[in-house]
N, C-alpha and C positions, 0 to 999 in steps of 0.2 A: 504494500500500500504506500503510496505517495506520501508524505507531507510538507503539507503548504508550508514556508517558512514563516507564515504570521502562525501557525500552530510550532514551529520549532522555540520561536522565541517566546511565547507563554511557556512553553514546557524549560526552557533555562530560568524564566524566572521563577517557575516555581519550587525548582528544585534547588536555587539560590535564596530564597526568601528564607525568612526566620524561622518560617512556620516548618520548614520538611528541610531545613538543615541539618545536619549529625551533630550530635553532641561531641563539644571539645574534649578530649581527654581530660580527666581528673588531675589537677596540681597533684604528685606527691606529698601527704605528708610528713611534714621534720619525723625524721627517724626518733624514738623515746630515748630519753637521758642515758638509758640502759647500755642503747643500741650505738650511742657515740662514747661510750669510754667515760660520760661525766654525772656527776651528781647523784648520783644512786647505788648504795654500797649492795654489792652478788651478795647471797648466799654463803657462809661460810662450806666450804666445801674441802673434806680431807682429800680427796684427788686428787687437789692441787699439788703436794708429797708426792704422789707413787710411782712417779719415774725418779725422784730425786733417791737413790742408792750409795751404797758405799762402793768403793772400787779397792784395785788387789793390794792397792797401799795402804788401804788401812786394816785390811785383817792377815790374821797370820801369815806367811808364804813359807815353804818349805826353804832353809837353807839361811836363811836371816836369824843373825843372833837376837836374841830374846834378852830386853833388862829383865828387871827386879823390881816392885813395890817395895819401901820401906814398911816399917809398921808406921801406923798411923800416931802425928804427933799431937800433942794439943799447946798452943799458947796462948795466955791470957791476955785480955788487951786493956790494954791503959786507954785508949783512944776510945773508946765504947764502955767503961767499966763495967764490971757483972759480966759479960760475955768473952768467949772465949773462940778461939778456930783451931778446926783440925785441918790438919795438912797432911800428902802425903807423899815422900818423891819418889819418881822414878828414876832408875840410875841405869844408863845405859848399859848394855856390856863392855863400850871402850870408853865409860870412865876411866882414867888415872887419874889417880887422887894427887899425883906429883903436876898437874897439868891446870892453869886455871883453866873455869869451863864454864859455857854461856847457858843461858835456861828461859823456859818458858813455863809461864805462870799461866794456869788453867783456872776462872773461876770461875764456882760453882764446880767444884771439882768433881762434886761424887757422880755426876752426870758426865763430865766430859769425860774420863774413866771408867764409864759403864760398859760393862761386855753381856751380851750385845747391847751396842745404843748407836747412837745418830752419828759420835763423831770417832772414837776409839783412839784420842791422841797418842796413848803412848804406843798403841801399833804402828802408829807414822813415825813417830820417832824413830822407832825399830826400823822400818825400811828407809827411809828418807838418809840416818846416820850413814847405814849400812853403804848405801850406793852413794855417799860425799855427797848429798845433795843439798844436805843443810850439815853443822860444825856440831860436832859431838855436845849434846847440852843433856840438862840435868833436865824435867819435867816435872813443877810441882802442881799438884794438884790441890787445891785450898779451898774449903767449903766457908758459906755464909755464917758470921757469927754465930753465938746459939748461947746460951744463960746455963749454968750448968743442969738445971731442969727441963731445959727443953728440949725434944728429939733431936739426929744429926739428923738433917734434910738426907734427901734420898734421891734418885735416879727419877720416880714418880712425883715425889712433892719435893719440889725446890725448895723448899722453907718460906716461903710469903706471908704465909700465917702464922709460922709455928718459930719463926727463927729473926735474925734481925736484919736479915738482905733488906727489904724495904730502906729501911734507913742507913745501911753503909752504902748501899750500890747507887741508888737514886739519884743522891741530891748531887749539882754540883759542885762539891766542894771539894778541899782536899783532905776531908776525916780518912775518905779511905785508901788515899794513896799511902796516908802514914800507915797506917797497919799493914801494909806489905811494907815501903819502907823502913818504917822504924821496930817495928813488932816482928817480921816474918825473915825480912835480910837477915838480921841479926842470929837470931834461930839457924838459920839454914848456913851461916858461915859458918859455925860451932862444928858441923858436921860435913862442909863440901867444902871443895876449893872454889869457890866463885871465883869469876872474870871481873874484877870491877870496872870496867870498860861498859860503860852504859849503850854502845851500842851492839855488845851480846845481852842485855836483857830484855826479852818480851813478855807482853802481856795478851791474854786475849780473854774473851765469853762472849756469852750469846745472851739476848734478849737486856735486864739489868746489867747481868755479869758483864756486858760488853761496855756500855757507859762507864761501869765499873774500872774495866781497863781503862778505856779510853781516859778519863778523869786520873788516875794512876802517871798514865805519862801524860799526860797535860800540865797538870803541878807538879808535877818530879821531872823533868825531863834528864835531869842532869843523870837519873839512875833508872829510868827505862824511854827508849825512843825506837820500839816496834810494837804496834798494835794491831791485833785483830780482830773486827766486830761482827759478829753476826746477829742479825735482825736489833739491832742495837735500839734501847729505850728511849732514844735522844727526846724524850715529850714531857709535858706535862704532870708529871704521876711527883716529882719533888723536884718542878724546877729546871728538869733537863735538858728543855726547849730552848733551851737559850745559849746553848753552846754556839750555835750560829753566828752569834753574835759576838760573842766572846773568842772567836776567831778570826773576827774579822777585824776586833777592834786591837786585838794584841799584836805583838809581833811574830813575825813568823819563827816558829820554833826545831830543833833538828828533830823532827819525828818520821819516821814513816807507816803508813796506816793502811788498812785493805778494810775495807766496807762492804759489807754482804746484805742483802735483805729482799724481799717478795712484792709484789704486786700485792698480792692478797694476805699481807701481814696485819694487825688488827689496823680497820684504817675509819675514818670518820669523815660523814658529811657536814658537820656541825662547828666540830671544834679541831683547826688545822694543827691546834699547837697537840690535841691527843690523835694526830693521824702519824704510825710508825712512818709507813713506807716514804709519807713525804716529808717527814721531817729526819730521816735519814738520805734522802735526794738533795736535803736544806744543807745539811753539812757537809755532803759531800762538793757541793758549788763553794761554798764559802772556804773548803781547804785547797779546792781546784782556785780559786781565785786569788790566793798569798803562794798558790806555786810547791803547795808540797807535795813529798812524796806519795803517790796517793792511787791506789788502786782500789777498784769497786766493782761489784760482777749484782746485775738484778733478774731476779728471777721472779716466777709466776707464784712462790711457797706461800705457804701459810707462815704464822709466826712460828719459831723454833729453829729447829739446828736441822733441817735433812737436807737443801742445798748447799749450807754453809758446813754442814758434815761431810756431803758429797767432793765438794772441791777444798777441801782442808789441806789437804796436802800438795795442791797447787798453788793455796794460800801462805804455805810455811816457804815452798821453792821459791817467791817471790820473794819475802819477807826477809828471809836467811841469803839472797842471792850474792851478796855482795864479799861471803867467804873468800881466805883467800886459795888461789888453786896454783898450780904450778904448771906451764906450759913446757916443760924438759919432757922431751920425748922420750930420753931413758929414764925416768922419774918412774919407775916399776910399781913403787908405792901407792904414788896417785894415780895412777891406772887401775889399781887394784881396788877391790872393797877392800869399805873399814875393818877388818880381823877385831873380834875383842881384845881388851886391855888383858895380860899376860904379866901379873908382876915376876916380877924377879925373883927366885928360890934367894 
């Protein structure tokens, strides 16, 4: 059939008109706060863990000298009166006690020395010494104050309620640097040959324990200047929000520092100064901006030790990197593992 072009042009306008035009497509709407990464805290979810593992440096391996735990010591503290800490070291097998020797300080000990647990230091010790990758050191492990009636914390209850971490680890002052400084050094020279060379002393922990450290060489620098933090408290809980600032305003000091923590570490919509994950972001810019030493690995974890248990012994090879080594090709020695200490008949 034919059509007239006065019937072509009513049929374009009618198919142009308002009335028999298609509907525009739908605007997109903004993606939910959810859906952009802002403003709405997930679910806590233990998931977030179950890839973070331990690897073959930190448990046993066939062939690797094995230290020793001391027994467990206790010293009283002047700095806290009424309470007291246990400590306990570990002593490689190539201690020589003719030898001074560099150490790291574990707190919240009874957990980082858990078999099995999240981080197994002195199993890294053991391999790490072994193959020269870090300088033969002592490993003390040092638990949260405690009153002589109160339990020692445990592997399960860090002591928050039952002990006096709350108040040595939190705030930032320098109460609890003196207690390893002047309460724990002291102890621990009676019995090892320490290095006093402040840059064989480190410190590290996780969650408090870490601020812990961290505040230890902050005000003591002169007697420990390596740190390790994992999911560190840097917040609100006594005050600790404000290292930031306190870093920025001082001068910059000989430290060097490795920062570990999670996306999904306890975090808040409300109140920035009690959000971990960004107020561990906070200090990390604020030590990246005076130029220090300064390594940081961020992960997807919850709060606690299973990525910064995970990469422990990546954290110590950084940390310890700066040992000295020897590039003499016939140097047999240094080619070799560390053999245990062998005294003399």
């Amino acid at each position: 059939m034919k059509i007239s072009s006065a019937c072509f042009r009513i049929a374009l306008a009618l198919a142009f008109s308002p009335a028999f035009a298609q509907p525009a497509a739908p605007t997109p709407a903004p993606a939910p706060p959810a859906a952009r990464g802002k403003g709405t805290r997930p679910p806590v979810n233990p998931k977030m863990d179950a890839l973070y593992k331990l690897g073959p440096d930190s448990i046993p391996m066939e062939g690797v000298p094995q230290g020793k735990f001391s027994e467990p010591r206790i010293i009283p503290s002047q700095v806290f009166p009424g309470t007291q800490h246990t400590y306990i070291v570990y002593v490689p097998a190539q201690y020589d006690p003719a030898q001074p020797t560099a150490l790291m300080i574990f707190n919240d000990g009874q957990a980082m020395m858990a078999e099995p647990g999240s981080v197994q230091g002195h199993r890294v010790l053991d391999t790490l010494i072994y193959r020269r990758e870090i300088p033969v050191m002592l490993g003390v492990f040092i638990n949260p104050g405690r009153r002589p009636d109160q339990p020692e914390p445990t592997p399960r209850d860090w002591g928050d309620q039952t002990t006096n971490r709350g108040p040595e680890y939190n705030p930032p002052t320098d109460a609890y640097a003196r207690v390893i400084v002047e309460e724990l050094m002291p102890a621990l020279k009676k019995d090892y040959n320490l290095s006093p060379d402040p840059e064989l002393h480190g410190i590290m922990g996780s969650s408090s324990g870490a601020i812990a450290a961290f505040s230890t060489a902050w005000f003591r620098p002169n007697d420990f200047r390596k740190v390790i933090s994992i999911t560190g408290s840097y917040t609100d809980i006594r005050g600790g929000h404000i290292f930031p600032e306190l870093v920025a305003a001082a001068e910059k000091k000989p430290l060097r520092i490795f920062l570990q923590d999670g996306r999904n570490d306890n975090r808040s919509t409300t109140n920035p100064n009690r959000d971990w994950f960004f107020q561990n972001v906070r200090l990390m810019r604020a030590l990246a901006a005076k130029g220090y030493e300064l390594n940081y690995a961020w992960g997807i974890n919850n709060h606690g030790q299973k990525q910064g248990g995970a990469i422990f012994p990546e954290m110590m090879r950084w940390l310890w990197r700066d040992q000295p080594v020897s590039t003499d090709p016939n140097d047999m020695v240094e080619r070799s593992f560390r053999a245990p200490f062998v005294p003399n008949p």
